[in-house]
N, C-alpha and C positions, 0 to 999 in steps of 0.2 A: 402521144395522143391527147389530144384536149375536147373537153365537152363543155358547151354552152346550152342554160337550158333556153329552150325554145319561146320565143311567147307568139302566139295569133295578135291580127289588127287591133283585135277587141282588150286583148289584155295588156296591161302596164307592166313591166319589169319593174319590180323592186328592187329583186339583187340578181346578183351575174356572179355566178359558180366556174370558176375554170380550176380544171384540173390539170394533172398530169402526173411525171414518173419522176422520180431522184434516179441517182446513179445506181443505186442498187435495186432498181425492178419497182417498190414501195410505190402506191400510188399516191398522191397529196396535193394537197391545195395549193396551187400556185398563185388565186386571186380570189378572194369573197369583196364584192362592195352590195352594201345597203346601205339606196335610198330611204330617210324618212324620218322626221323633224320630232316620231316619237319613241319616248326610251324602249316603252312596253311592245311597240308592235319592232322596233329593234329586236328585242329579245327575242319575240314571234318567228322571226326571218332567218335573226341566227339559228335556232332549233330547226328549220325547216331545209335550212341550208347545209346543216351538218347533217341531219336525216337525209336528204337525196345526197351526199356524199358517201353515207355511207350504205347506201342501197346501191350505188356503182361500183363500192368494192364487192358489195358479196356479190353482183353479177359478173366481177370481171372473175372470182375466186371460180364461181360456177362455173363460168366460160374454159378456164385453162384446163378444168377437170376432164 
């Protein structure tokens, strides 16, 4: 299963999150890119990008329960 986050006309992707499974069930990052010529709002994107990462796992933990 792979998720892309979505953007509307109006908003610009940054970065592009794709997930998925290893062989053992484990969810994980298969692709982060971020766009963006600066270090600080890098940093910004990465934080934001691991946070909806890991707001996928604990829906997916929720979901199996």
């Amino acid at each position: 299963m792979f998720w892309n986050k979505k953007k509307t006309d109006n908003e610009v992707s940054l970065y592009k999150l794709t997930v998925g499974h290893d062989r053992y069930g484990n969810l994980i990052i298969k692709e982060l890119t971020i766009r963006t010529d600066d270090v600080d709002e890098l940093m910004v994107l990465t934080q934001k990008a691991l946070q909806e990462f890991n707001e996928m796992k604990v829906t997916m933990m929720l979901e199996v329960k």
